[in-house]
C-alpha positions in Angstrom: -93.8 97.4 -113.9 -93.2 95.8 -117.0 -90.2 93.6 -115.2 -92.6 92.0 -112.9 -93.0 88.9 -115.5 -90.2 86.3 -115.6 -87.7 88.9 -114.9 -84.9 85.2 -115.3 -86.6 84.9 -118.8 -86.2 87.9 -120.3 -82.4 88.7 -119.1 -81.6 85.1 -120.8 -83.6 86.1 -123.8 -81.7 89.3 -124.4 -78.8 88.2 -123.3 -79.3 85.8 -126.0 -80.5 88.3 -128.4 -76.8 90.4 -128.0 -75.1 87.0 -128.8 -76.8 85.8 -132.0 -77.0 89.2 -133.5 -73.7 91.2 -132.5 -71.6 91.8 -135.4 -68.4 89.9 -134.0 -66.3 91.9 -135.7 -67.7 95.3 -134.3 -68.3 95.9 -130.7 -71.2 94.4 -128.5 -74.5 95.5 -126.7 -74.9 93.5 -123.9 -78.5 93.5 -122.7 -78.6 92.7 -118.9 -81.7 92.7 -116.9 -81.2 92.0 -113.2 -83.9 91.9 -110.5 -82.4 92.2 -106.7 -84.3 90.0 -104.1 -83.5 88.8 -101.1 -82.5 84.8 -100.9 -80.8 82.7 -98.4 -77.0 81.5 -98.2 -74.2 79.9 -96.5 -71.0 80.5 -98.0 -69.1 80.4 -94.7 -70.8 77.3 -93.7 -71.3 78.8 -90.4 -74.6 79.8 -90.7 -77.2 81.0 -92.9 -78.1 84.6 -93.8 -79.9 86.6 -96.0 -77.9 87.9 -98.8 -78.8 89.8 -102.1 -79.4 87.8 -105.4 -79.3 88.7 -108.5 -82.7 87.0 -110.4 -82.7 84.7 -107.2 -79.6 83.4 -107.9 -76.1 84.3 -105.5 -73.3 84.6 -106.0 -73.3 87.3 -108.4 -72.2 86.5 -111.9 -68.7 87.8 -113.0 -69.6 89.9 -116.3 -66.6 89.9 -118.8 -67.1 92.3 -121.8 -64.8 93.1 -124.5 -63.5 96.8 -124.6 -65.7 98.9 -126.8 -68.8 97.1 -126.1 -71.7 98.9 -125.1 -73.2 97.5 -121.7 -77.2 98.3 -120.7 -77.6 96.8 -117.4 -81.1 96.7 -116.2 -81.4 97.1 -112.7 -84.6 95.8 -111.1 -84.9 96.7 -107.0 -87.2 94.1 -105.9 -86.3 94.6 -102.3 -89.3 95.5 -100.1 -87.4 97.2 -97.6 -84.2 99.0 -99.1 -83.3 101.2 -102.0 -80.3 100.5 -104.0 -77.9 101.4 -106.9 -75.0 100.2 -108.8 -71.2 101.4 -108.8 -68.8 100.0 -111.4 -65.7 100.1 -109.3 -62.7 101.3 -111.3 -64.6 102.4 -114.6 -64.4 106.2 -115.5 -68.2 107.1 -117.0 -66.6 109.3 -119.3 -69.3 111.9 -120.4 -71.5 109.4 -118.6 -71.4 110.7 -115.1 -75.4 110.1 -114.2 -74.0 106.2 -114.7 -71.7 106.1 -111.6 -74.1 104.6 -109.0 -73.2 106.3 -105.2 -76.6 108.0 -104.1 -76.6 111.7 -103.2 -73.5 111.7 -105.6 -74.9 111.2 -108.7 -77.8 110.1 -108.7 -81.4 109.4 -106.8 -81.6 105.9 -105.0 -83.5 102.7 -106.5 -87.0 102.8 -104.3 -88.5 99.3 -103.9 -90.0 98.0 -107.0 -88.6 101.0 -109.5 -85.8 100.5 -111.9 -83.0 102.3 -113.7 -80.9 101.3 -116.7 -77.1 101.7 -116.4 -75.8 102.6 -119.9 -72.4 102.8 -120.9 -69.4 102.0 -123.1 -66.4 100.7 -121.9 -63.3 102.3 -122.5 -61.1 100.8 -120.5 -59.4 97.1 -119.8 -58.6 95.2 -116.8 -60.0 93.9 -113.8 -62.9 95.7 -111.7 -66.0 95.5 -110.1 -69.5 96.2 -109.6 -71.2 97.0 -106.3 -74.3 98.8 -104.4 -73.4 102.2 -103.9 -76.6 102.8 -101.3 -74.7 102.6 -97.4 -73.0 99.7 -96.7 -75.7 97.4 -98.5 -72.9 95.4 -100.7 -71.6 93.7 -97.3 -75.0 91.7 -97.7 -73.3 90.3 -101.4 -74.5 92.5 -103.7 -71.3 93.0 -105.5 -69.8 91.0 -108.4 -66.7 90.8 -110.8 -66.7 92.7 -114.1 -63.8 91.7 -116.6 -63.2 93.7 -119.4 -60.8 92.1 -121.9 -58.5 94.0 -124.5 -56.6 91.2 -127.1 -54.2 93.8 -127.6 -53.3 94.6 -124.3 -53.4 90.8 -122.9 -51.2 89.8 -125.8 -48.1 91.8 -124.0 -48.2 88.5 -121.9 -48.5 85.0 -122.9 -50.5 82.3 -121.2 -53.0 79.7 -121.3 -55.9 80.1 -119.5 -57.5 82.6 -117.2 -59.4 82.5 -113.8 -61.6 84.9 -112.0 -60.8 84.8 -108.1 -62.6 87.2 -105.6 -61.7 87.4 -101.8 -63.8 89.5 -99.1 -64.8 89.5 -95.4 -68.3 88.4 -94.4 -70.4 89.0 -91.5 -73.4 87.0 -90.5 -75.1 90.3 -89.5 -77.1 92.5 -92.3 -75.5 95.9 -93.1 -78.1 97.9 -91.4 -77.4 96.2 -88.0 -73.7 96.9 -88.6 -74.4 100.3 -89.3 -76.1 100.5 -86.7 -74.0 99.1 -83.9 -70.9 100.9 -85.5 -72.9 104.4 -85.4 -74.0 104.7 -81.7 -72.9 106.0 -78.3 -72.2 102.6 -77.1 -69.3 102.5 -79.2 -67.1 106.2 -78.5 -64.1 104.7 -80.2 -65.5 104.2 -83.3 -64.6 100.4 -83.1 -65.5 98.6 -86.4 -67.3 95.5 -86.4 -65.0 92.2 -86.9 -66.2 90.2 -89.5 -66.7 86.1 -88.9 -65.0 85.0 -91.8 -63.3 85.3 -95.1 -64.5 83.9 -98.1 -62.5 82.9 -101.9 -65.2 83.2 -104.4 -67.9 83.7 -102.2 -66.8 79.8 -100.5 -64.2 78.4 -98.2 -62.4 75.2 -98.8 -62.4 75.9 -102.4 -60.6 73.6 -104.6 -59.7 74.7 -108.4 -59.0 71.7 -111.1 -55.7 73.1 -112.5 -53.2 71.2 -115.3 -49.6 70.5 -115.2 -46.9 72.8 -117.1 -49.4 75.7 -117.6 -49.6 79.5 -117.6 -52.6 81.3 -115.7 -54.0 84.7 -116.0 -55.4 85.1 -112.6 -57.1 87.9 -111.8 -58.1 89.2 -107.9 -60.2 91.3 -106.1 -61.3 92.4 -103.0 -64.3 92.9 -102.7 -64.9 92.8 -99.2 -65.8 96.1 -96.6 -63.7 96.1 -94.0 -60.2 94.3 -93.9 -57.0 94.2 -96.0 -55.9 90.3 -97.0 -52.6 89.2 -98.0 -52.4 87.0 -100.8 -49.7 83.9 -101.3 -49.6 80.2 -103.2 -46.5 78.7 -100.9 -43.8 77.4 -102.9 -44.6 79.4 -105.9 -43.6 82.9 -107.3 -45.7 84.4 -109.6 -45.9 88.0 -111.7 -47.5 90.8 -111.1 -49.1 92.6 -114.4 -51.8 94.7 -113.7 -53.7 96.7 -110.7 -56.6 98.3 -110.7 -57.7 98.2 -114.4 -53.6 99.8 -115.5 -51.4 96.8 -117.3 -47.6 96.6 -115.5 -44.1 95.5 -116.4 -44.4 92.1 -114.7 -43.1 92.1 -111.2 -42.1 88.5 -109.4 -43.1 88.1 -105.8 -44.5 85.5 -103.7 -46.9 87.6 -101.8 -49.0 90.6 -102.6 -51.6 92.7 -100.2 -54.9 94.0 -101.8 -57.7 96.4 -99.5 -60.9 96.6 -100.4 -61.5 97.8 -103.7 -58.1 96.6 -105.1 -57.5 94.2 -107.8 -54.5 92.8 -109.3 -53.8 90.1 -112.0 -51.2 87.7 -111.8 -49.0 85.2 -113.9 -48.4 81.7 -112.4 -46.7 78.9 -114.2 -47.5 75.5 -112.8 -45.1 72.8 -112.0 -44.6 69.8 -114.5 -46.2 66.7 -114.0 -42.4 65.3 -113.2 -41.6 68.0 -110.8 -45.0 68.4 -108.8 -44.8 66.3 -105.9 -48.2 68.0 -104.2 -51.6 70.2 -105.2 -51.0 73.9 -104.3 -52.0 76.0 -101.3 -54.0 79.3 -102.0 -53.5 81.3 -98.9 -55.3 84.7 -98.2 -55.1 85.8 -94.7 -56.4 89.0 -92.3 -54.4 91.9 -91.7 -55.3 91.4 -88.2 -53.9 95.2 -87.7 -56.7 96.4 -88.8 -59.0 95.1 -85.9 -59.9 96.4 -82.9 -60.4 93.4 -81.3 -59.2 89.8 -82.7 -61.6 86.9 -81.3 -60.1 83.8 -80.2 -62.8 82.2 -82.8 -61.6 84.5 -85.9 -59.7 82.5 -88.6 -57.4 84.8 -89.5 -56.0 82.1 -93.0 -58.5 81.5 -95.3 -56.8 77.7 -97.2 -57.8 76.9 -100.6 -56.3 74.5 -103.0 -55.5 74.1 -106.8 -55.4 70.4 -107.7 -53.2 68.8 -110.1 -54.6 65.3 -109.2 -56.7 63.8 -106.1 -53.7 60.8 -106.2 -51.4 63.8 -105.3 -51.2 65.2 -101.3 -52.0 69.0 -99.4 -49.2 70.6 -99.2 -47.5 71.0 -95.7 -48.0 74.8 -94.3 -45.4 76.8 -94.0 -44.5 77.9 -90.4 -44.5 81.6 -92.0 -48.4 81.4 -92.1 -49.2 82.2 -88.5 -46.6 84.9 -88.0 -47.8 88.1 -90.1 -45.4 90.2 -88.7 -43.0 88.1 -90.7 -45.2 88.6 -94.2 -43.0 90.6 -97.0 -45.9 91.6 -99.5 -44.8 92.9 -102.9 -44.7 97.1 -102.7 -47.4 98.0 -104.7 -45.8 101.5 -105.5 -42.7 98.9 -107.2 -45.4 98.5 -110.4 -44.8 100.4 -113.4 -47.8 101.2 -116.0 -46.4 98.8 -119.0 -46.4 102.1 -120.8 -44.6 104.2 -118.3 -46.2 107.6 -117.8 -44.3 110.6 -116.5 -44.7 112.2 -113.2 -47.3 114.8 -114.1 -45.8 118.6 -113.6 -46.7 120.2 -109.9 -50.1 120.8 -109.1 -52.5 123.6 -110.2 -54.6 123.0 -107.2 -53.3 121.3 -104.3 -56.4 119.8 -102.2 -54.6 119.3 -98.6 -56.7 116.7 -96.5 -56.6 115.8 -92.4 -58.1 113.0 -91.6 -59.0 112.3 -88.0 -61.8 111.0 -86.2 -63.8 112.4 -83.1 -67.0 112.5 -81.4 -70.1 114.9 -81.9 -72.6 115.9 -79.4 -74.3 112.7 -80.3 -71.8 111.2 -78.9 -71.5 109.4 -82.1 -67.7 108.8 -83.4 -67.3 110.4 -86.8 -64.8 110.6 -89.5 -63.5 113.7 -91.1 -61.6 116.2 -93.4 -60.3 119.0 -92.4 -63.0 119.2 -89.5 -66.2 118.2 -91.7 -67.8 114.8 -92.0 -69.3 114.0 -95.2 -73.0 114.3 -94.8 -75.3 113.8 -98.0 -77.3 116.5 -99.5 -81.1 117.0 -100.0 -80.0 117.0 -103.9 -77.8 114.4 -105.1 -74.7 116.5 -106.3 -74.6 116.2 -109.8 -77.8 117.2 -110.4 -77.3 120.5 -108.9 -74.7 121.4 -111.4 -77.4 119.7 -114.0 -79.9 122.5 -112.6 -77.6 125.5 -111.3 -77.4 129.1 -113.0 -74.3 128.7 -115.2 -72.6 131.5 -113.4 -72.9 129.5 -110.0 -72.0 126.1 -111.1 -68.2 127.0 -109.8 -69.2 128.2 -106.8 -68.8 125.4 -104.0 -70.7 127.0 -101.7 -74.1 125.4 -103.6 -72.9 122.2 -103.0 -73.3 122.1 -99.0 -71.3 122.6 -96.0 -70.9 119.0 -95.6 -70.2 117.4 -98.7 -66.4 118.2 -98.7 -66.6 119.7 -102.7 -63.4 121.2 -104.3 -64.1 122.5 -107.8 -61.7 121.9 -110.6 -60.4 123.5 -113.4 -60.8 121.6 -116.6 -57.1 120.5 -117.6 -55.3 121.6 -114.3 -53.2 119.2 -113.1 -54.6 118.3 -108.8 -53.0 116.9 -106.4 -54.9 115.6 -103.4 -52.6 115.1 -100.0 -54.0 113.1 -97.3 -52.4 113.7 -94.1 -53.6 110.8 -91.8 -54.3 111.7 -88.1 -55.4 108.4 -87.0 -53.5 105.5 -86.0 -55.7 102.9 -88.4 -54.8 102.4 -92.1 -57.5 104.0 -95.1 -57.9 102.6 -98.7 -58.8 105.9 -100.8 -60.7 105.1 -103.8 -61.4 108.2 -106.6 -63.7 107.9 -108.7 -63.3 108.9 -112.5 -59.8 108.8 -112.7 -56.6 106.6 -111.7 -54.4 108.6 -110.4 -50.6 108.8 -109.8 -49.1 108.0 -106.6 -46.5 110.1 -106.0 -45.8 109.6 -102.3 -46.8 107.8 -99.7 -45.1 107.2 -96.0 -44.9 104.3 -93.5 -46.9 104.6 -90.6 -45.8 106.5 -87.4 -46.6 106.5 -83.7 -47.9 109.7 -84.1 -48.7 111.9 -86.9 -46.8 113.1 -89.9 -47.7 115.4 -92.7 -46.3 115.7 -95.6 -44.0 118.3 -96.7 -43.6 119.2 -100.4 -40.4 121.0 -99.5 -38.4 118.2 -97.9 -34.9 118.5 -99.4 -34.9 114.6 -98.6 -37.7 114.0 -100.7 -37.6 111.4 -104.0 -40.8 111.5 -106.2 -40.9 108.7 -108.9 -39.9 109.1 -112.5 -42.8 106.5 -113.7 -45.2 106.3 -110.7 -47.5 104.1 -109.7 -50.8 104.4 -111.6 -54.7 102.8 -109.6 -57.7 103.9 -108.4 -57.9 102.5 -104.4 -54.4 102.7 -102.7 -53.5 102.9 -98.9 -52.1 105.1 -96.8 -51.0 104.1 -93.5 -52.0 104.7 -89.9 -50.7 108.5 -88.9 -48.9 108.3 -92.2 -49.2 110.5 -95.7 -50.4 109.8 -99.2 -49.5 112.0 -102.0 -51.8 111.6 -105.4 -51.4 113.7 -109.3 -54.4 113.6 -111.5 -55.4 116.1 -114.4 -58.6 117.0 -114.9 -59.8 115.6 -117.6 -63.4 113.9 -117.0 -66.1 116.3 -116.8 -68.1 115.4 -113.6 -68.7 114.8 -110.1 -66.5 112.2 -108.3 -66.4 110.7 -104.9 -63.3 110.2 -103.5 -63.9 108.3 -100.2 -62.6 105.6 -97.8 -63.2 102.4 -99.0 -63.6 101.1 -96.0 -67.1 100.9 -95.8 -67.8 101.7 -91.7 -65.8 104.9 -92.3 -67.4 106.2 -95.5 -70.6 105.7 -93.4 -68.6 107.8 -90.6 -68.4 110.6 -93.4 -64.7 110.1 -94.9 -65.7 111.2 -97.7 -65.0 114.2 -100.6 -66.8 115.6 -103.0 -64.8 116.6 -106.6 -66.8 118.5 -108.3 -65.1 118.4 -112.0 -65.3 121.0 -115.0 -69.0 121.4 -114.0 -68.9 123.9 -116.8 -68.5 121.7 -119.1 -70.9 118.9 -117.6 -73.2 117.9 -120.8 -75.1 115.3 -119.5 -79.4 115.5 -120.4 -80.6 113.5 -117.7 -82.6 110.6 -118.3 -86.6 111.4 -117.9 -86.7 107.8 -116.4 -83.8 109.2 -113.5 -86.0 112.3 -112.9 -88.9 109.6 -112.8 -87.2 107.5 -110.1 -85.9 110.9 -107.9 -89.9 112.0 -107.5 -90.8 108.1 -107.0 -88.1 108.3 -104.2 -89.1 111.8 -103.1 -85.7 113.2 -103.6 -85.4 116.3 -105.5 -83.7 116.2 -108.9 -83.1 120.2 -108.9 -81.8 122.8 -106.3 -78.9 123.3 -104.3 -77.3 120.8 -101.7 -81.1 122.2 -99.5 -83.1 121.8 -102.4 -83.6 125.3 -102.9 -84.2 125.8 -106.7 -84.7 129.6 -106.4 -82.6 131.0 -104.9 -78.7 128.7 -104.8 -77.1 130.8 -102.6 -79.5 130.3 -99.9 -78.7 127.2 -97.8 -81.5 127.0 -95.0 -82.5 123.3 -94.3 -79.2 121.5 -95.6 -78.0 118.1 -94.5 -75.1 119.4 -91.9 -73.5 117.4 -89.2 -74.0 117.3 -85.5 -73.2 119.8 -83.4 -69.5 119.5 -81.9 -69.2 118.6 -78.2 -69.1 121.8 -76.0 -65.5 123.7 -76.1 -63.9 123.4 -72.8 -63.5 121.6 -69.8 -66.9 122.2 -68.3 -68.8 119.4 -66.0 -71.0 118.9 -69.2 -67.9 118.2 -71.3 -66.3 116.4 -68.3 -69.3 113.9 -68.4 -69.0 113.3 -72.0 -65.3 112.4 -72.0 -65.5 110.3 -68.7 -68.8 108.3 -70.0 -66.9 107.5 -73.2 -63.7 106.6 -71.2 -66.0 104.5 -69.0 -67.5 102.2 -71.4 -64.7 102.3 -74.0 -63.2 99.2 -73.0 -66.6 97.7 -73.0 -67.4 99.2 -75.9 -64.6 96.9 -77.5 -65.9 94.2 -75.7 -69.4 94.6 -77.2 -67.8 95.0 -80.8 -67.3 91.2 -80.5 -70.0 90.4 -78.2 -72.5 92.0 -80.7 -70.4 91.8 -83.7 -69.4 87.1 -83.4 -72.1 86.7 -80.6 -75.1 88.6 -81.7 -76.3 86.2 -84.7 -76.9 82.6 -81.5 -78.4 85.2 -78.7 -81.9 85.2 -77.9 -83.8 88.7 -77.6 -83.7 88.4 -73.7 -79.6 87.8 -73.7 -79.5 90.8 -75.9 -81.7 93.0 -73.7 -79.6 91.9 -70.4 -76.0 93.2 -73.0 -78.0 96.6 -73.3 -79.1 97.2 -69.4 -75.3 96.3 -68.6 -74.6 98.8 -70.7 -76.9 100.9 -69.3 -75.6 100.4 -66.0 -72.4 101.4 -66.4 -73.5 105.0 -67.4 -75.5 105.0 -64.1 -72.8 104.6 -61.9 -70.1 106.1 -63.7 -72.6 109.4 -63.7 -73.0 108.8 -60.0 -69.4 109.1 -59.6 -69.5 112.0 -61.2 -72.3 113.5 -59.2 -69.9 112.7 -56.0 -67.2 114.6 -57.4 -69.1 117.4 -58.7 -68.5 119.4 -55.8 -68.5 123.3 -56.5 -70.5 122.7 -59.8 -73.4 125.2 -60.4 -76.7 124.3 -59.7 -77.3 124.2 -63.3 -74.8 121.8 -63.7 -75.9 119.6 -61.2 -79.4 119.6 -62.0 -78.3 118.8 -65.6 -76.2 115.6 -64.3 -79.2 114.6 -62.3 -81.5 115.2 -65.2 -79.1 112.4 -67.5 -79.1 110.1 -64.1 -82.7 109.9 -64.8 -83.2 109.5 -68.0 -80.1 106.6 -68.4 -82.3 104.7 -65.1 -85.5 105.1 -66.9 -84.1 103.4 -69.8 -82.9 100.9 -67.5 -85.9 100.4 -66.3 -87.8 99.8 -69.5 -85.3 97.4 -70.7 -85.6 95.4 -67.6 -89.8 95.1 -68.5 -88.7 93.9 -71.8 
């Protein structure tokens, strides 16, 4: 590779080069070469891990561009063991769909040691963010903030200075050892893993050097994988004026709530040198909610400061801190686009979506829509519509049975409703588009669905305009979009844990009028990664219609209450508790226990399926044979495990 030389060199060089010879009057090309390595950090303090560098450098730098500019961001995968890409959160890759960055989506992954250029302009403004796009590999910090300013837009506001402020969970585990305790048998409930910490710009403790009697442009994100934060500065209000890359009439609160993927930017005036009488507090705390489990050893506040002068003391805490039930976040549907748009008309296609999640033969919990978990095909999705017949490329059937695709109409005006069977909360993220929210519900004990013909229903004049927005445990979310970007777009939970669970869609837009020629160095990187670049979701090029050998999802427990089905549900109820017992004992514990402790946390676990299966065989009592030989068939194969882990 011709990377392989001072990779830290050339990037400066270019990014050099773009500098001194960009026309400052006319837009920019910003050169960026990035190689991705493994290095070792801290930022919790806590204990060191191996993260994801950029160049051998982490954390990742926040890129700011101008709108307009043209960025070409060279993305070097020098990890021996992973592939990778790179998502721009938020941005729309308009006509540029091979740019978007999830694998199987649109595009072939990053094998060890290739490379791939992102190229694109920006046409958009705001705050967003860039990310891996392969699993859950950005939990391991490859993800960074990407500012894109617009003097025009930014002059709607006045103030003096701006900062750059990310928040996000962390766990000392690597995403592939998350994955893979939150994919298995031992955990039936689907239990996430609870991170050890939250982190403010990739740090805790932070302090920021602040003056007296002046304006900030503060922009957020969260760029974590798992859990929603509340955001506060005691003693202070401050405005609202944009989320999610869409400007706002200013709103006033002292508290706002962001899930992963959201941003917002936010005014805050600072005292006068008369009237400060302490620094300021930065608080950004859990939504503890959204936990299975909440370890006595979890902080759920996260306490930074911004310092007028050392001379000056910490402010004193509020008692408000530690009691969230108490927390009155600003309503993010409250925040009008600072050039109100209209509710668009009612739908041309209405997608209708149930979420729930349930167990497979596997035993594996799994998320889905409307029955199907998202499982990737053998042919990342846009380049089947790059390769299909032209008379097929509307036909969702070539897409897979398990990829969730809806085809839309150029120009239609889609509404997507997400009725939300389970009891936890979901932050949707779509890609290509913000949307309009045009209803969402508070959660329920059990499940409501939303119903267009509600003579009690309001819809907004001017709603709501983002890209990531929640909707709430057994609740609804109601979203308007027209169809206007050409392309294929994920529309997924941004949860990380559940999009590996399959909550995921597939919108497969205009592909009629798709006209992307696709890079020979992307069709390169698909053979180098042995991943076909042609062919249906099966990687049949001949014959599109023909299916055999797709990516599909496990088969479904047996229908019924029979012994077999009986032993499923009982093992799960068994070890469910312990199952949320093990989310922290492998999740906080796992990263100080030797090999044996581990070992003695899997024969326990081991042990319990023995004897709750020789319950079972006790109370089997007029089973068939069949039945019974099939219980004493698993008796033996669980004790045979158990027997090799105790030679371990």
């Amino acid at each position: 590779m011709i990377f392989h030389l001072s990779v830290s060199s050339i990037w400066i060089f270019y990014t050099l080069l773009s500098v001194v010879f960009a026309d400052t009057s006319a837009a920019k090309i910003h050169d960026l070469y990035y190689r991705v390595e493994y290095i070792n950090a801290n930022p919790d303090g806590v204990m060191e891990r191996q993260v994801i560098s950029f160049n051998g450098s982490w954390p990742l730098p926040t890129i700011e561009v101008d709108v307009g500019d043209r960025v070409r961001l060279h993305l070097i995968n020098g990890l021996e063991d992973a592939t990778t890409s790179l998502h721009f959160h938020g941005l729309k890759m308009k006509g540029v769909n091979h740019m978007d960055g999830p694998v199987g989506v649109t595009q072939c992954p990053i094998s060890a040691g290739d490379s791939m250029v992102y190229d694109f302009i920006v046409e958009q403004s705001g705050t967003f963010w860039y990310h891996s796009h392969s699993g859950s590999q950005y939990s391991d910090g490859l993800r960074g903030l990407f500012i894109v300013h617009d003097a025009e837009k930014e002059n709607n506001y006045k103030f003096d200075h701006e900062l750059f402020w990310s928040i996000s969970d962390w766990y000392h585990l690597p995403s592939s050892a998350l994955v893979e305790r939150q994919l298995t048998r031992y955990n039936p409930t689907g239990a996430e893993p609870v991170p050890q910490n939250i982190l403010f710009n990739d740090s805790r403790n932070v302090t920021v050097n602040i003056d007296y009697d002046t304006t900030y442009l503060i922009r957020i994100a969260n760029i974590g994988i798992m859990v929603s934060q509340y955001f506060s500065i005691p003693g202070y209000e401050f405005d609202v004026i944009e989320i999610d890359g869409v400007y706002t009439k200013p709103q006033t609160t002292e508290m706002i709530y962001l899930t992963v993927g959201q941003r917002a930017s936010i005014l805050l005036r600072t005292k006068s040198k008369e009237d400060a009488t302490s620094n300021i507090a930065i608080i950004t705390s859990i939504d503890s909610s959204m936990l299975d489990v909440v370890p006595d050893d979890l902080e759920l506040n996260s306490i930074n400061y911004m310092k007028y002068d050392e001379k000056l003391p910490l402010p004193e805490m509020p008692k408000w801190v530690n009691e969230p039930d108490d927390f009155e976040p600003l309503d993010d549907l409250t925040l009008i686009p600072y050039i109100p748009r209209p509710l668009l008309t009612d739908p041309d296609y209405r997608i209708e979506l149930v979420l729930h999640m349930e167990n497979l033969g596997d035993g594996v919990n799994y998320a889905f829509f409307n029955n199907n978990t998202y499982v990737a095909p053998k042919v990342p999705t846009l380049l089947t519509v790059l390769s299909a017949p032209q008379a097929l490329k509307k036909d969702a059937r070539i897409y897979g049975s398990n990829t969730n695709s809806f085809v839309l109409n150029a120009g239609e005006v889609i509404e997507i409703v997400v009725n939300n069977e389970d009891d936890n909360k979901h932050p949707m993220h779509m890609h290509g588009h913000q949307f309009q929210v045009v209803s969402r519900s508070e959660s329920f004990e059990e499940p409501v669905h939303y119903n267009p013909d509600d003579p009690n229903l309001k819809l907004p004049e001017f709603p709501t305009m983002r890209d990531t927005v929640l909707v709430e445990g057994n609740g609804y979310l109601v979203l308007r979009f027209t169809a206007n970007n050409p392309g294929v777009w994920f529309f997924h939970c941004h949860l990380d844990f559940h999009l590996e669970q399959g909550l995921a869609v597939t919108l497969i837009e205009a592909p009629d009028l798709i006209d992307i020629t696709l890079p020979e160095e992307q069709i390169d990187m698909c053979k180098r990664s042995n991943v076909s670049y042609k062919g249906n979701a099966a990687g049949n090029h001949h014959d599109f219609l023909n299916l055999k050998g797709e990516n599909k999802q496990p088969e479904p427990l047996p229908e019924g209450f029979t012994l077999k089905g009986y032993i499923a549900l009982a093992v799960c109820t068994a070890v469910a508790l312990f199952g949320l017992w093990s989310i922290y004992e492998f999740g906080m514990r796992d990263v100080t226990e030797t090999e044996t402790d581990k070992i003695l946390i899997e024969q326990r676990v081991t042990q319990n399926y023995i004897e709750e299966l020789e319950k079972l065989k006790l109370n089997s009592g007029s089973s068939s044979i069949e039945s019974v030989n099939e219980l004493n068939d698993l008796i033996a194969e669980v004790t045979l495990l158990n027997r090799k882990l105790s030679t371990l």
